[in-house]
KOLMIMAR-767398 format. One line per 5 residues: number of its first residue (from 0); for each residue x, y, z of N, C-alpha, C. Coordinates in pm, whole numbers, m for minus. Each point is the difference from the previous one (the first is absolute). Example, Ala and Ser with C-alpha at 12.3 -4.5 7.8 and 13.67 -1.06 7.14 Angstrom:
0) 1319,m569,780,m89,119,0,90,120,0 | m35,105,m72,82,119,6,m77,109,73
This chain:
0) m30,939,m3460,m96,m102,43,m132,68,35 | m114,m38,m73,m121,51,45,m90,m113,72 | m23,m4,110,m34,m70,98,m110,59,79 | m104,m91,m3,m144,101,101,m16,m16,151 | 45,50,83,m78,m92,123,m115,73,70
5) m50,m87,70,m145,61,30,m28,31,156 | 3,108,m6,48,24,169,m177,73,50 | 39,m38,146,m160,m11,27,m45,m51,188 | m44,47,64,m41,m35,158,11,m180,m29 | 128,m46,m36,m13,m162,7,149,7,148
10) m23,m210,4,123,m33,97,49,m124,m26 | 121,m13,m47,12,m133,5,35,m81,155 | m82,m64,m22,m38,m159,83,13,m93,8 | 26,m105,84,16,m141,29,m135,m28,37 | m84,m74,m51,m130,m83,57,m3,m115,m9
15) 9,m88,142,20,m108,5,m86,m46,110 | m142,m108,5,m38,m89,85,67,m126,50 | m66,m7,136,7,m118,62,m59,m118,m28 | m112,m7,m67,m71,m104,m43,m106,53,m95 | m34,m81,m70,m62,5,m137,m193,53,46
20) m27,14,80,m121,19,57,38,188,64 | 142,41,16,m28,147,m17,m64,82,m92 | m4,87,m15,m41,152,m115,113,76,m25 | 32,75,m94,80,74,2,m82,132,m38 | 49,136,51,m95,87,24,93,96,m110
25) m55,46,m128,84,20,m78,m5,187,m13 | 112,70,14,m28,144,m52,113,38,m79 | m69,108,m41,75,93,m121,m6,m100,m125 | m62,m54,m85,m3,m117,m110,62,82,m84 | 76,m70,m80,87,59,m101,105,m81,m40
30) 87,103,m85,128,m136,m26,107,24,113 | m22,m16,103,107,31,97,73,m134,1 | 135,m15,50,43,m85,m20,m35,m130,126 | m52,m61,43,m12,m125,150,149,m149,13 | m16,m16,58,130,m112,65,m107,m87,31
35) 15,m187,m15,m21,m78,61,76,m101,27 | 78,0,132,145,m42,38,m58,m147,66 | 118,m79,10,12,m62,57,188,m13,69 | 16,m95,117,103,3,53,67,m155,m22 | 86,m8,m96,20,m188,56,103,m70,77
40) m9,m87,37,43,m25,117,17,43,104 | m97,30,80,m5,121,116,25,m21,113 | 81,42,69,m38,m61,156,16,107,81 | 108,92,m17,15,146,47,m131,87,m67 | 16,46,m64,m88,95,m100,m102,m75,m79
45) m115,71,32,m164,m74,m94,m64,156,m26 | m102,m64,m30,m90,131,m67,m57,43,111 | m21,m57,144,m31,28,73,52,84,93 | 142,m2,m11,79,100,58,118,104,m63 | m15,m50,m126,13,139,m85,m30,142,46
50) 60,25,28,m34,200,61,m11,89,m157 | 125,m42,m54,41,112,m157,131,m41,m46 | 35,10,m83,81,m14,m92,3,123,m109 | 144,m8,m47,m4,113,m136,m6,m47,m89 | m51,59,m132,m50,m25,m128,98,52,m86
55) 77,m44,m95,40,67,m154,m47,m47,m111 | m53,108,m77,m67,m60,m149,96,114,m116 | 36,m114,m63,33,40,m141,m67,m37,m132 | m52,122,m54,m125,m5,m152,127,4,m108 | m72,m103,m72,55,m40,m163,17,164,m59
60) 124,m2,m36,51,141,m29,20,65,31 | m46,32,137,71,105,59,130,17,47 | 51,105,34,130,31,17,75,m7,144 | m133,23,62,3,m29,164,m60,m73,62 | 2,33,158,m128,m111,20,m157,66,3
65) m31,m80,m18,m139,14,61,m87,6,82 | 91,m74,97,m58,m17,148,170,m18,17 | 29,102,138,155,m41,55,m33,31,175 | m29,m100,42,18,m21,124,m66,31,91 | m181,6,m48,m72,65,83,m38,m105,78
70) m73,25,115,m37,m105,105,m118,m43,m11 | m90,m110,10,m77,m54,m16,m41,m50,162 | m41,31,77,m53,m52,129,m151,m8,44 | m28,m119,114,m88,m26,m16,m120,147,64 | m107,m14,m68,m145,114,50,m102,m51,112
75) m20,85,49,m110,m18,96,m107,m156,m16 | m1,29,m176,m151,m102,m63,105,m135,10 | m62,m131,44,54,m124,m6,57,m19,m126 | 135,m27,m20,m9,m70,m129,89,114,m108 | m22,109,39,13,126,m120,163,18,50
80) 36,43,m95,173,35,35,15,153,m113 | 28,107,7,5,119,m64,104,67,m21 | 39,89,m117,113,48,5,34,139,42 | 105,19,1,64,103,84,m55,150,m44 | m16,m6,m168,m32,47,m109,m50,m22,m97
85) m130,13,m60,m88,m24,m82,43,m36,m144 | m44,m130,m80,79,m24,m105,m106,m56,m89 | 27,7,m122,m151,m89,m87,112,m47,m124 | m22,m103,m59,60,m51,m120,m40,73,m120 | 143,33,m84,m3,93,m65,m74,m57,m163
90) m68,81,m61,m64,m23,m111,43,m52,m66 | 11,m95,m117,126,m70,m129,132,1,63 | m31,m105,138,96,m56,25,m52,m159,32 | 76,m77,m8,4,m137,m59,48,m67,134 | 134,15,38,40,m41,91,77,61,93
95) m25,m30,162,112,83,97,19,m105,84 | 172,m12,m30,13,m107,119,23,81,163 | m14,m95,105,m16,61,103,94,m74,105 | 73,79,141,84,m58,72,m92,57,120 | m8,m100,133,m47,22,119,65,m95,83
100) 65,74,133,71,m6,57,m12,m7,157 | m22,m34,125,m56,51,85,164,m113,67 | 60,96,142,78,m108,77,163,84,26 | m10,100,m122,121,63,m59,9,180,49 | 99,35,83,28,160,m54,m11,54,m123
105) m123,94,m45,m41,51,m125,149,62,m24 | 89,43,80,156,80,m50,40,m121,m57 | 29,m123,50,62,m84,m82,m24,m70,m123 | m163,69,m11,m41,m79,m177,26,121,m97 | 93,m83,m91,45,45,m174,m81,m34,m67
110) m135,115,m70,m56,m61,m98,43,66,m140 | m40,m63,m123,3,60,m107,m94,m85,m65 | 59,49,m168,m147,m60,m96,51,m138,m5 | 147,m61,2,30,m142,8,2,m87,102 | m51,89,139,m17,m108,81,33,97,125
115) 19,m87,126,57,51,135,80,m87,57 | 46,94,114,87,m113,50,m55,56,184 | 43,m80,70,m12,61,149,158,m35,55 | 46,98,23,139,41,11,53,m6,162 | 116,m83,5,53,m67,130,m101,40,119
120) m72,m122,m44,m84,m37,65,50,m64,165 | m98,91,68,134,m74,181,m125,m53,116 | m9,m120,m7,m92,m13,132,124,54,121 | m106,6,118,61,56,97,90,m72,69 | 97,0,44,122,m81,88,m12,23,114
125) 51,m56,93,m21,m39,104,173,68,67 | m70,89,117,134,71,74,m25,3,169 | 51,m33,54,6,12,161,m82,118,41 | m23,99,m59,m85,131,77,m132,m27,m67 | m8,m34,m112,m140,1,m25,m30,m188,m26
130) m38,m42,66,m25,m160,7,m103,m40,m63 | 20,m143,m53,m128,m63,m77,5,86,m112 | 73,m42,m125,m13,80,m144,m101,m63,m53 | m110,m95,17,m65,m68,m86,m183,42,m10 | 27,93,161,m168,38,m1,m1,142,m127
135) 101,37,m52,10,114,m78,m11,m89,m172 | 17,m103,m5,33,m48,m110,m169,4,m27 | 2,67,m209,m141,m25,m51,6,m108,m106 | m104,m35,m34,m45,m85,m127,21,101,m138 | 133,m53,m95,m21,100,m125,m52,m102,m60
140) m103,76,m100,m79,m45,m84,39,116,m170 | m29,m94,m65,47,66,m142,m138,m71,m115 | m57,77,m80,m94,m14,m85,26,70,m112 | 11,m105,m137,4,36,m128,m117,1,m112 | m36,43,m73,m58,m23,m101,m15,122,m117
145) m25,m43,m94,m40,75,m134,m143,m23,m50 | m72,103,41,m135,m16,0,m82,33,m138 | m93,m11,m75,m66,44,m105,m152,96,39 | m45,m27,112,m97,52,41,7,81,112 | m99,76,63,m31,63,120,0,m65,86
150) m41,m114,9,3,m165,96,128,m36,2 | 53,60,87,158,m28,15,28,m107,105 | 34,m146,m46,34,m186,120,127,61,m3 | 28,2,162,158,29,49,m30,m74,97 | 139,m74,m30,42,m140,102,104,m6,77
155) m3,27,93,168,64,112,58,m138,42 | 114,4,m27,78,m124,41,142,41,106 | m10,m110,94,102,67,140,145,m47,m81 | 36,91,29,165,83,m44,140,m95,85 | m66,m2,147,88,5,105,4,m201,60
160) 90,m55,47,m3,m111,62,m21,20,110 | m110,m74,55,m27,m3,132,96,m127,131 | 25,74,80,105,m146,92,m99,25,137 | 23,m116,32,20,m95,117,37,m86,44 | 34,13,152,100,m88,83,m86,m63,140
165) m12,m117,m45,m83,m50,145,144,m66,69 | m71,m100,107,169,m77,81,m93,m52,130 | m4,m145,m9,m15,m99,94,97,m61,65 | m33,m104,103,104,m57,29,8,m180,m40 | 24,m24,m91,m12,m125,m21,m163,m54,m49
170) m20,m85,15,m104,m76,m52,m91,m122,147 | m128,53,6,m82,m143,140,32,m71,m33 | 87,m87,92,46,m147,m21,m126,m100,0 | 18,m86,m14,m113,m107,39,30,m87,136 | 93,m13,m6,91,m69,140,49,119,69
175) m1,m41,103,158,77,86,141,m119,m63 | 24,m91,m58,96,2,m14,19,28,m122 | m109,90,m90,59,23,m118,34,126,m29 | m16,80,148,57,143,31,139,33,m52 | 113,m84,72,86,m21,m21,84,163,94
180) m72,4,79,51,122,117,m39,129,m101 | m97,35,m66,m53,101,m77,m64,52,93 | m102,m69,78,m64,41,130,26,110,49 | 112,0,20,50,5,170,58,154,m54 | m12,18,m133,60,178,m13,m128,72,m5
185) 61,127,83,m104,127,m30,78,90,m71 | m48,54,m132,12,97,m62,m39,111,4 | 57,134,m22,m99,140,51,80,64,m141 | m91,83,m14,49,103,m115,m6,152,36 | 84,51,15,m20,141,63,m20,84,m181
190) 4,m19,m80,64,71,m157,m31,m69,m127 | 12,42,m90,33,m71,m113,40,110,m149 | 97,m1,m43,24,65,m126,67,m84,m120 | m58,69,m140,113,m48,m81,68,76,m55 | 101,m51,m7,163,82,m21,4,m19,m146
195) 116,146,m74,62,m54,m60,m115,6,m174 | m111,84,m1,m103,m25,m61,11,120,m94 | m36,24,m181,7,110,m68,m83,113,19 | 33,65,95,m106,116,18,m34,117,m48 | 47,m8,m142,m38,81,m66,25,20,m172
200) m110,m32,m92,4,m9,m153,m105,45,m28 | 23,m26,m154,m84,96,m131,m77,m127,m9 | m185,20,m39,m53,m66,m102,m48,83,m69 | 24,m86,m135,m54,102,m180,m140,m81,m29 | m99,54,m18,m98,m22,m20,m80,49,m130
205) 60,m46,m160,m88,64,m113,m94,m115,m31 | m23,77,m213,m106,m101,m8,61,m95,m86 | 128,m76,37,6,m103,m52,m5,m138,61 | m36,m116,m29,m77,m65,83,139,m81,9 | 67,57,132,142,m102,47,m43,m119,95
210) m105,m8,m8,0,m116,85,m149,m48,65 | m38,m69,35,m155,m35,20,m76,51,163 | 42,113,32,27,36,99,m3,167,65 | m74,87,m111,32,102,0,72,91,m27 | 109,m55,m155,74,144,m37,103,43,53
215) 31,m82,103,131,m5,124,48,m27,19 | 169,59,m23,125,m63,19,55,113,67 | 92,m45,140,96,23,97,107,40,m37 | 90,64,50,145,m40,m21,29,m57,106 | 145,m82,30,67,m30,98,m6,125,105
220) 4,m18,85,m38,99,79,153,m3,133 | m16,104,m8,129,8,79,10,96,156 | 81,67,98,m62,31,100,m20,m106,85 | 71,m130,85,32,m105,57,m119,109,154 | m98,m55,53,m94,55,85,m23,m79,112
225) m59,21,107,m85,m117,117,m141,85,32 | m70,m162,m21,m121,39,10,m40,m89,89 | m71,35,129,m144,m41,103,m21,35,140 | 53,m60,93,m15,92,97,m4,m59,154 | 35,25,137,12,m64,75,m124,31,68
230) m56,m98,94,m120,m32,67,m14,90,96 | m61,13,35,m43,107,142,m7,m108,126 | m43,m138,m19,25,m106,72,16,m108,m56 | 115,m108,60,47,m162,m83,m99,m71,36 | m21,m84,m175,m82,m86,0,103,m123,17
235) m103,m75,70,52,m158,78,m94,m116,m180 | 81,m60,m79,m69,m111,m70,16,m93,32 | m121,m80,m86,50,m99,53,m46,m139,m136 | m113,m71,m7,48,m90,m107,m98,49,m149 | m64,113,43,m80,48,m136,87,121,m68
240) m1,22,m102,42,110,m77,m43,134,54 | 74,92,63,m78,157,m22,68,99,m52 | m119,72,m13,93,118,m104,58,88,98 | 153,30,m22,112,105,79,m26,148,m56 | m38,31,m109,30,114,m70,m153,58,22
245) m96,m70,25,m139,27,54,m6,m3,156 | 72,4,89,m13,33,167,m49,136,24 | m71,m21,141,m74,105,48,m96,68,m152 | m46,m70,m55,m103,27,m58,92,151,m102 | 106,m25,m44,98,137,m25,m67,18,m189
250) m9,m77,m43,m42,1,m166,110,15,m47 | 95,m67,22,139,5,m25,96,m94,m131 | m119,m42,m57,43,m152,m88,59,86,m140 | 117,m13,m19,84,85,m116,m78,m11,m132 | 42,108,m91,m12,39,m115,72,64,m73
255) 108,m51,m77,114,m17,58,41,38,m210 | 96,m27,m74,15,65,m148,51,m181,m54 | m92,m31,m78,56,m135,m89,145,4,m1 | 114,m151,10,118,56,m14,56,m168,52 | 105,m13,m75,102,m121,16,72,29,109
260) m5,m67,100,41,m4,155,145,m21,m53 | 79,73,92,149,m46,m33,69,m87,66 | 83,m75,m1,52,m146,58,89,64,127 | m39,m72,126,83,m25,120,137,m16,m20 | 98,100,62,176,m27,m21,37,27,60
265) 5,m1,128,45,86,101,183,44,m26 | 40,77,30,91,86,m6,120,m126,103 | 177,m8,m74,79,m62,103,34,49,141 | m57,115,43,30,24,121,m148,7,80 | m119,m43,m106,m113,m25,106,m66,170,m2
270) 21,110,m55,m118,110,42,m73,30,m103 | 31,m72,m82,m117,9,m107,m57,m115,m68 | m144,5,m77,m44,m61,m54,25,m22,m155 | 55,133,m35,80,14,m102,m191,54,m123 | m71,45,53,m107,12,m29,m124,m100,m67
275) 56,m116,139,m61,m121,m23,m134,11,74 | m176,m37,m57,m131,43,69,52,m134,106 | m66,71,119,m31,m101,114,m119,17,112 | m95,m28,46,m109,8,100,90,33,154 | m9,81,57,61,21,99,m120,m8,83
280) 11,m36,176,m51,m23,117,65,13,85 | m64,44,110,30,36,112,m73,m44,76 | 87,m126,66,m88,m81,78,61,m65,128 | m34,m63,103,77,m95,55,m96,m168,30 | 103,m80,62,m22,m132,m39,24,m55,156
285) m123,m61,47,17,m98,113,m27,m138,35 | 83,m82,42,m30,m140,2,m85,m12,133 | m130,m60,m2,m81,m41,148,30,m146,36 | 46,m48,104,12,m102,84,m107,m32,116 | m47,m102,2,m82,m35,127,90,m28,145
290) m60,42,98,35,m29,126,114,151,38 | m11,86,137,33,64,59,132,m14,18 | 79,m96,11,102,m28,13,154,5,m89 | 71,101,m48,98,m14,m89,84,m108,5 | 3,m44,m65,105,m107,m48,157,49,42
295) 106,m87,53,140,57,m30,6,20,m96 | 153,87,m6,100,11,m89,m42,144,m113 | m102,63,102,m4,150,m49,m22,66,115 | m17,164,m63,m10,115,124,m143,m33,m20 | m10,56,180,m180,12,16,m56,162,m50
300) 133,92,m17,m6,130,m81,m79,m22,m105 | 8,m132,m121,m23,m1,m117,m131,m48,m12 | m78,m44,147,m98,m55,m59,m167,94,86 | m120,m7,m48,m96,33,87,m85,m119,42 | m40,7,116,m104,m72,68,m144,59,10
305) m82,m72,m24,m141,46,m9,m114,m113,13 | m83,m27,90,m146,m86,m49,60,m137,m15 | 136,m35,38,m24,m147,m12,141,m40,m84 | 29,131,m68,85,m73,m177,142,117,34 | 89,m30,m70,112,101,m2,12,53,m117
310) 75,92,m35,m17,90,m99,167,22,m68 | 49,m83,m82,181,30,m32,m66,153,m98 | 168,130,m14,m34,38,m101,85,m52,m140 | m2,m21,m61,30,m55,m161,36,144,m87 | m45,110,m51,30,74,m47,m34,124,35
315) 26,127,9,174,9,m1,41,m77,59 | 145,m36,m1,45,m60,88,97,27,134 | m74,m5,107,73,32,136,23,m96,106 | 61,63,99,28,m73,108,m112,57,122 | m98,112,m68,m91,m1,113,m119,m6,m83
320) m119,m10,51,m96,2,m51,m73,73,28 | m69,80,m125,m36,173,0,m146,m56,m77 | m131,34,28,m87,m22,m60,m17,169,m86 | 89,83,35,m50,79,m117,130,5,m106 | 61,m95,m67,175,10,9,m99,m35,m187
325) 3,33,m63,m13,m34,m164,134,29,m112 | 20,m79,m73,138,m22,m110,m84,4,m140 | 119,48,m83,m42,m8,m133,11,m117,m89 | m70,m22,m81,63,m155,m48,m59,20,m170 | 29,m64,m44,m51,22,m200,m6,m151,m54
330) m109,63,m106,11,m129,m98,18,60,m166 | 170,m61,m49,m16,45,m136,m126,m82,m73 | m26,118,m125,m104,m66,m52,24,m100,m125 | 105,27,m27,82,m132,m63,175,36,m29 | 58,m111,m31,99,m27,m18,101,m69,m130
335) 113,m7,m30,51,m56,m122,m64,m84,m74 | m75,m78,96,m39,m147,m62,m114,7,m39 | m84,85,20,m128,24,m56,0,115,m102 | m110,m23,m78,m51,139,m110,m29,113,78 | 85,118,m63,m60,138,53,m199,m11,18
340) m44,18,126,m145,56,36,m56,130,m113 | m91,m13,m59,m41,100,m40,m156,72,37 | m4,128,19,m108,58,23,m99,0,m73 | m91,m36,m78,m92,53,m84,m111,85,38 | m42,119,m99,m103,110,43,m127,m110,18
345) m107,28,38,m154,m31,38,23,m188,40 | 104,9,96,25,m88,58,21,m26,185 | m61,m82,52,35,3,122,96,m120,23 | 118,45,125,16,m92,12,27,m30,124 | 14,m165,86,5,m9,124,110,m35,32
350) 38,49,108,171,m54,81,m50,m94,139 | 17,m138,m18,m31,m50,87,105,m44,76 | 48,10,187,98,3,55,m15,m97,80 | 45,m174,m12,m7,m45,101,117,1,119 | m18,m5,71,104,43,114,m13,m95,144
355) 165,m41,0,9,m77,117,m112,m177,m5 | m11,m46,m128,m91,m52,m52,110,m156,46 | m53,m88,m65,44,m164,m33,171,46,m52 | m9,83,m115,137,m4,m127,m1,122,2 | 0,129,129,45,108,m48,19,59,128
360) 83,97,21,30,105,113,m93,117,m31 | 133,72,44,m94,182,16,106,113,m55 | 18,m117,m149,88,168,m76,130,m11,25 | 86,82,m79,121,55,m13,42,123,112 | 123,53,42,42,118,26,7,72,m133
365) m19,147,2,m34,64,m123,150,103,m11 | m12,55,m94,118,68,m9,m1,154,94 | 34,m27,130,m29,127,104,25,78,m74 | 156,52,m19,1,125,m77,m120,76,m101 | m18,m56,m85,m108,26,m110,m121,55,79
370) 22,m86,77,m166,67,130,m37,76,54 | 152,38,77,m2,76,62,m29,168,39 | m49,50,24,m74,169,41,m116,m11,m131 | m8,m125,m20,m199,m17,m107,m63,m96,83 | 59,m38,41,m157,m61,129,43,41,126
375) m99,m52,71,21,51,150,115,m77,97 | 41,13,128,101,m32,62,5,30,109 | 53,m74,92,5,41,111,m123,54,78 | m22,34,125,m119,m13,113,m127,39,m110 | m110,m22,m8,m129,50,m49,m149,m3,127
380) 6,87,48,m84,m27,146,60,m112,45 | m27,m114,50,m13,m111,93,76,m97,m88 | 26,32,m100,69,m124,m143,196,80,m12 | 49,m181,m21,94,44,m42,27,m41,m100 | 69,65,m134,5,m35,m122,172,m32,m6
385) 47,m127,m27,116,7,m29,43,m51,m169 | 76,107,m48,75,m9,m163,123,m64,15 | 8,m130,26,106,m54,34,18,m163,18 | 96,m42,21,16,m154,87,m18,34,124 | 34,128,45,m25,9,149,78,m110,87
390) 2,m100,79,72,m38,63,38,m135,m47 | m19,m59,m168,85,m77,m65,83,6,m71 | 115,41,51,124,33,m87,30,m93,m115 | m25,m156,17,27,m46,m136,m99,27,m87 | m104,44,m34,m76,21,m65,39,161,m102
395) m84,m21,m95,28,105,m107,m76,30,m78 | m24,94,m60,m74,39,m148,m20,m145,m92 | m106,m64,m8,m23,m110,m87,m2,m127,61 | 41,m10,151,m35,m70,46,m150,m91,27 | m26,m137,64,m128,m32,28,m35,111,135
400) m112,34,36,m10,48,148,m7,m106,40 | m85,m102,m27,1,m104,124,126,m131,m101 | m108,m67,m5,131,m136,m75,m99,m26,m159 | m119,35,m9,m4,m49,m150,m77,209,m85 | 24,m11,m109,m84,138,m24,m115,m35,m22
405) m90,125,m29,m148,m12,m9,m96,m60,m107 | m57,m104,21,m59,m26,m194,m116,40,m46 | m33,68,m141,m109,80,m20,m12,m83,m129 | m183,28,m11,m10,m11,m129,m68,150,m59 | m38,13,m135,m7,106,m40,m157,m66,m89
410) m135,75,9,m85,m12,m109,m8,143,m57 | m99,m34,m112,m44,131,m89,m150,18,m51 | m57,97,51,m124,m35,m9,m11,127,m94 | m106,5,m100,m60,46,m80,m86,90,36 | 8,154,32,m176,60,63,m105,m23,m46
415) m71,m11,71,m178,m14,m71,m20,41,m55 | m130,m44,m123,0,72,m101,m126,110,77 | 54,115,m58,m77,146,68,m162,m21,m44 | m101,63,110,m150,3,m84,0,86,m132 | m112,m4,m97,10,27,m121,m134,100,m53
420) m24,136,24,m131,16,m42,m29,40,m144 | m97,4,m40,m56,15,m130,m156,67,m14 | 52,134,3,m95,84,50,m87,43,m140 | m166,34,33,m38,47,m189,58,131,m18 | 27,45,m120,31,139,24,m75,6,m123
425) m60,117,20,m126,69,m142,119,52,m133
């Protein structure tokens, strides 16, 4: 193969404005190769917070690559993004397609001349010593194309499904009698994880166009994981939606590997889910009553007095009442009767939890066993965590906690479409 390239004080670059009234301040002119990217659907990752990403280029004929894995990050100059190592497009060459990557361990990308793959791929999980797996979670982004010119359009498309889990309590009545005693519960959330989730697969990324979407297909992903994280302090809701997986300002909202949720089964003796996904919480549940005065036909152990109103506790469930006393409780995310949930990449989606509402309680008992020494337990400073029925013996794995389970709906929102620049290049 006789092949020329033209090597020379050049850099390849990303130059990209903010608005059409910038300049671009151009050096080294030549045939060096330039990027003008865009991001679509963005909501994690934009051009604006792009740091770097790696680059692979493969030239028509060659035997190797051409570019294998150098870094491209952003420069001092607004706008400019440079490589690791100096590169110019090679003479009587026609075409080099190109892979850019940013989100991924460079150990885990396989490239060659037919493509790449990014190899068991693992957002971070969530373990009792190191808490909150979700502020570690990044935006992967993946960009294909086969370019003809030095003016190289690379378009990064998100890889990963994004989740969230908000959780109210019911819905503002218009009446008090259309409450229907929804009122009268306080909800607290000390936690929130989801169980039971694929935490770890391959995506193959060549240049054949599998799909309208970036070149990207998953495998089933396997590695059953928990991902999110318990609060540093319980949030009290109440009839608006908030986000659980976003508390204390943690940046905690998952990013998580596309993937067919597997169906709720719990196990005949109750300790497993049988690797069924479910939203787990850690929360407790109190009914408020007006007037100072307990009613017969309970302990005054079970209840608090305060300001006027009494305080029953509802979940966990005891015979005394512990304001730091919190239980675990779950919501599968579906069941026989419904279609397997599926994940899709450059997708968000929402878990909405109403709780203790008109037509819903506060969850299931979860399968302790399965739980157990992966979340927390027992005293936590001033909190007590109980993995258990604790002092309801008829109760069990799959049970209601209170008398009805929790009802959610689920949306899917689409990320924004990312800004777009279109810079001159000489």
């Amino acid at each position: 193969m006789n092949t020329k390239i033209n090597f020379g004080m050049a850099m390849l670059f990303l130059a990209v404005t903010s608005c059409s009234s910038d300049e671009l301040e151009m050096v080294n002119q030549g045939p060096e190769i330039t990027f003008n990217t865009s991001v679509s659907r963005a909501t994690e990752t934009t051009l604006s917070n792009l740091e770097e990403f790696y680059v692979y280029g493969h030239a028509e004929g060659y035997e190797t690559l051409f570019i294998d894995g150098l870094t491209a990050s952003k420069g001092n100059t607004s706008g400019y993004y440079t490589l690791s190592e100096t590169k110019y497009w090679p003479n009587e060459i026609k075409n080099i397609e190109f892979w850019a990557i940013s989100g991924a361990p460079k150990e885990n990308i396989s490239i060659n001349t037919n493509g790449q793959q990014i190899e068991d791929f693992a957002p971070k999980s969530y373990t009792i010593e190191d808490n909150n797996s979700g502020k570690d979670h990044t935006d992967l982004i993946v960009a294909y194309t086969k370019a003809q010119s030095p003016n190289v359009q690379l378009t990064f498309h998100h890889a990963l499904s994004q989740i969230s889990v908000k959780a109210s309590t019911g819905t503002t009545p218009a009446t008090a009698a259309e409450s229907n005693g929804d009122e009268n519960h306080i909800v607290k959330i000390k936690g929130a994880w989801l169980m039971n989730i694929a935490g770890k697969a391959t995506v193959s990324c060549d240049s054949e166009d599998k799909d309208d979407n970036g070149y990207m297909i998953w495998s089933q992903g396997s590695t059953p994981s928990l991902y999110g994280y318990e609060f540093n302090e319980p949030t009290t809701l109440n009839h608006t939606f908030r986000g659980l997986l976003d508390k204390d300002d943690a940046n905690s909202n998952l990013m998580l590997i596309p993937q067919k949720l597997n169906e709720w089964n719990l196990s005949a003796d109750g300790t497993s889910s049988n690797g069924g996904a479910y939203i787990l919480l850690l929360c407790r549940v109190e009914l408020k009553h007006e007037g100072e005065k307990h009613p017969t036909g309970g302990s005054d152990d079970a209840v608090h007095i305060e300001d006027g109103y009494h305080y029953h506790q509802l979940f966990p469930y005891s015979d005394t009442y512990d304001q730091y006393a919190y239980g675990y409780t779950c919501v599968p995310l579906y069941n026989q009767d419904e279609q397997a949930p599926e994940w899709l990449k450059g997708k968000k989606y929402t878990y909405q939890l109403n709780m203790c509402g008109k037509s819903s309680g506060a969850g299931i008992y979860p399968p302790f066993e399965e739980l157990r020494g992966r979340v927390p337990e027992g005293k936590r400073g001033p909190y007590t965590y109980i993995l258990g029925t604790n002092e309801a013996p008829d109760k069990k794995a799959g049970d209601p906690v209170l008398t009805k389970p929790i009802d959610f709906t689920v949306t899917i929102d689409e990320w924004e479409e990312g800004d777009t620049w279109n810079p001159m290049i000489p």
